[in-house]
N, C-alpha and C positions, 0 to 999 in steps of 0.2 A: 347342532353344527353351525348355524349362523351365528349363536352370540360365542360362539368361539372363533371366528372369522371375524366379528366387529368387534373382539379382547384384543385380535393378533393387530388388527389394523389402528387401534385405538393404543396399543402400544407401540407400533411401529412409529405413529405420530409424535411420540416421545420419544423418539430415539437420544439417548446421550448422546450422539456424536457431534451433534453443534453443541457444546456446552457456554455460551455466550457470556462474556462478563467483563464488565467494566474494567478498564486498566487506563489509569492519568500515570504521565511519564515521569521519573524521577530528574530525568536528565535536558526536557525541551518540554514547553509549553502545549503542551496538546491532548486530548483524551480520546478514545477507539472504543469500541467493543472485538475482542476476542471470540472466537468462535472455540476458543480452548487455552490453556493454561501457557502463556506466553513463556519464550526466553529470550537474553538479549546477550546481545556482544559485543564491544567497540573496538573496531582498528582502524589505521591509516589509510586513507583512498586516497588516490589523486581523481578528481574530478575538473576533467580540463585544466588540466596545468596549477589546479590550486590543491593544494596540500592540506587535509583536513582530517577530524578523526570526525569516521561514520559509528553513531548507532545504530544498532539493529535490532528490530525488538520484532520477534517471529511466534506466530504457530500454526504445525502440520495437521489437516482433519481430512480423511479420505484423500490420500494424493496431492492435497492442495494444500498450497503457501500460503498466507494471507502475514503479509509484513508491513512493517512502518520503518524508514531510513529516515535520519536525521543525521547534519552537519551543518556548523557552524562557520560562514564563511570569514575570512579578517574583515572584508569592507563592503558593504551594501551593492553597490557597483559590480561587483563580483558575482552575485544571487543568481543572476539571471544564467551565466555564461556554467556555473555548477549544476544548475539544474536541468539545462541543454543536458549536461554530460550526464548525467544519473539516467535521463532518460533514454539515451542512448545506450548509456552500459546497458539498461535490465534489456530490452529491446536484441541487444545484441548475445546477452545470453541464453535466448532460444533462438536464435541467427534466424531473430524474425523480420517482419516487416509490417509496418503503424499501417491496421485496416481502418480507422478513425482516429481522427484529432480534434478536440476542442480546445481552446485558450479563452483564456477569460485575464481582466484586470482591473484591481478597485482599489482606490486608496482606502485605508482603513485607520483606525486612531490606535495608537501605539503607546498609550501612556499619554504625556503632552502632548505628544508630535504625532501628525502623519506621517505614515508608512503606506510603502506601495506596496498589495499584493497580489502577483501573478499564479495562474493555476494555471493547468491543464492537465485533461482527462484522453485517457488515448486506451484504443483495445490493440491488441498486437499475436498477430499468427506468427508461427516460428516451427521449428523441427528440430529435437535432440535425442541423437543417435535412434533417429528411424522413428521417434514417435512423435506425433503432432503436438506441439505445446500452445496454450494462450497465456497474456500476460494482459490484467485490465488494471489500468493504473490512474491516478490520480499523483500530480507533483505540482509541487508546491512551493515559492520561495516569500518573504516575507521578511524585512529589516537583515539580518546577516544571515537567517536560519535558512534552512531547503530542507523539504520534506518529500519523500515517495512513500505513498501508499499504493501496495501491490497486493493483486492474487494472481498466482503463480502457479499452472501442474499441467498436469496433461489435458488436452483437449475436451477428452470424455468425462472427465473427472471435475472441469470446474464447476459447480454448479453459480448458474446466473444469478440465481436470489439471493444465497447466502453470499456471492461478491458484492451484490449492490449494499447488502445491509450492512456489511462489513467497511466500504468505504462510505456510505452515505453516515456511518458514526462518528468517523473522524473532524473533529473541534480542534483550532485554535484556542487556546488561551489567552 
């Protein structure tokens, strides 16, 4: 009876359900680990008032979302004021409210040129249709691009480690 209770627990430790794996973007400089077999979509967002087509490169594991949004802004100057609105959108689609905010900002070397790059990391409580949602993000802008890295589901369902591993893999290129 015990080594069949230490086969069940010993398999359960292997669960497939995080299936993790490396994915580089076809379409923006960046690389993630997947917690599962990605898909992507591109359409038109407005993102405060600027006009742009979003990536979306997504996958679902237990309840949870785990995505990467990218958009290309027309001019650097721009960056900052899109990626306000990204985070405001996901923010708003669990009609949450930001429980933490960090910002961070570094010049970075860009090829020949410096570029300036801004982040922040934010957790966000919210409610859709009756049920608690969280949303832990990481966004990102950097020369014309903006980036959101999200995990997204219900309350009980996000698991905290597999968020942190999930955005703590997200590289620039």
């Amino acid at each position: 009876m015990v080594l069949s209770v230490a086969a069940a627990i010993a398999l359960a430790g292997c669960s497939p359900t995080y299936n993790w794996r490396d994915y580089t973007s076809p379409d923006a400089p960046y690389r993630v680990m997947f917690p599962a077999k990605p898909a992507s979509f591109t359409r038109p967002v407005d993102l405060g008032n600027i006009k742009v087509d979003m990536t979306m490169t997504a996958a679902e594991v237990e309840n949870t979302i785990f995505a990467v949004g990218t958009a290309k802004v027309p001019d650097p100057q721009q960056a900052q004021a899109a990626l306000e609105a990204m985070e405001a959108a996901m923010v708003k689609n669990i009609n949450g409210t930001v429980t933490s905010k960090k910002s961070s900002s570094v010049a970075v070397a860009s090829g020949a040129t410096m570029a300036q790059s801004t982040s922040e990391e934010l957790d966000a409580n919210g409610n859709v249709n009756g049920a608690p949602m969280r949303l832990i993000g990481h966004f990102e802008a950097r020369d014309k691009r903006v980036y959101q890295v999200v995990v997204m589901g219900k309350t009980k369902s996000v698991n905290q480690e597999q968020a942190e591993q999930f955005l703590s893999s997200f590289k620039l290129l």
